[in-house]
C-alpha positions in Angstrom: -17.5 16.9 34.7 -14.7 14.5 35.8 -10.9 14.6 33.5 -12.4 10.7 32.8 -15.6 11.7 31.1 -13.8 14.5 29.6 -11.2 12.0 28.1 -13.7 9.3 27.0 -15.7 11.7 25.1 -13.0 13.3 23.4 -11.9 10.0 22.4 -15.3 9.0 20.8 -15.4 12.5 19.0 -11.7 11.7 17.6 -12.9 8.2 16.7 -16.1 9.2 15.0 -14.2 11.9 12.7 -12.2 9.4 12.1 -14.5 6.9 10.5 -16.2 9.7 8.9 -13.0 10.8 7.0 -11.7 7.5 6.4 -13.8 6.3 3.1 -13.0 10.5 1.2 -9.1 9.6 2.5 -8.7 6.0 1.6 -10.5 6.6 -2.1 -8.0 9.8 -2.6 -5.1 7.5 -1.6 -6.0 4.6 -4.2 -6.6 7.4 -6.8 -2.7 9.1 -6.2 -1.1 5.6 -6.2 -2.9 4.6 -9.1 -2.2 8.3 -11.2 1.3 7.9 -9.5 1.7 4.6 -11.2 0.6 5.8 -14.5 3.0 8.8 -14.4 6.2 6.4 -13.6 5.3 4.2 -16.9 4.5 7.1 -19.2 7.1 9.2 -17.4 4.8 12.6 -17.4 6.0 14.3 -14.7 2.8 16.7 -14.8 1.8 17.5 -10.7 -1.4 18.9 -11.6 -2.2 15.6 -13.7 -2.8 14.2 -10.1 -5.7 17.1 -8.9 -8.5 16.0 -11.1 -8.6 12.3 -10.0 -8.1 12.3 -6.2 -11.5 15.4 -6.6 -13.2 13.1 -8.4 -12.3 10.0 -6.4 -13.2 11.7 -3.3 -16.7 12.9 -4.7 -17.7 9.1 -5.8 -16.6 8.5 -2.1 -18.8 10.7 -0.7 -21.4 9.8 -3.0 -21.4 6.3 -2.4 -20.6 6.4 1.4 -23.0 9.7 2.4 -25.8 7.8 3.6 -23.5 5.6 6.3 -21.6 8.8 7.1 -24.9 10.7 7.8 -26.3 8.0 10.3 -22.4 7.6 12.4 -23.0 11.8 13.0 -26.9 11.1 14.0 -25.9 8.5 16.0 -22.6 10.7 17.8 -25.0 13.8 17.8 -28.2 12.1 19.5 -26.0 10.6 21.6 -24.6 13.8 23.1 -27.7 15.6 23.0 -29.7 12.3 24.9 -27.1 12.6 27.8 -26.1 16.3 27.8 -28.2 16.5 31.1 -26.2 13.7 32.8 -23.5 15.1 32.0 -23.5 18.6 33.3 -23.8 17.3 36.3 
């Protein structure tokens, strides 16, 4: 294995777990603002106010984006399994 294929495949595993946290991170953001927000008007300074919405936020994510997030790790895992023999070598 050469330091380049090393690299390159470290880079597509970082880039895959990337797009396969970004929906659960991007819906838990929006959900914090948005709870944030509401907490600056009313002036409820409650932190544990914010724990319920960013879970349930993430769950809709995941519930809405599990089928696409299945097929990007099928896709990275048959990948690697198609060219593990290639690659040894």
């Amino acid at each position: 294995m050469s330091p380049e294929f090393v690299t390159g495949f470290f880079i597509e595993a970082l880039k895959t777990a990337m797009l396969l946290a970004a929906p659960c991170l991007v819906f838990g953001l929006f959900a914090g603002v948005l709870i944030s927000m509401f907490q600056a008007a009313t002036q409820i300074n409650e932190m544990t106010l914010v724990f319920i919405p960013k879970m349930l936020a993430v769950g809709i994510a995941l519930l809405i984006f599990f089928p696409w997030m299945l097929q990007i790790i099928i896709d990275f895992a048959q990948n690697t399994f198609t060219n593990v023999a290639t690659h040894i070598h």
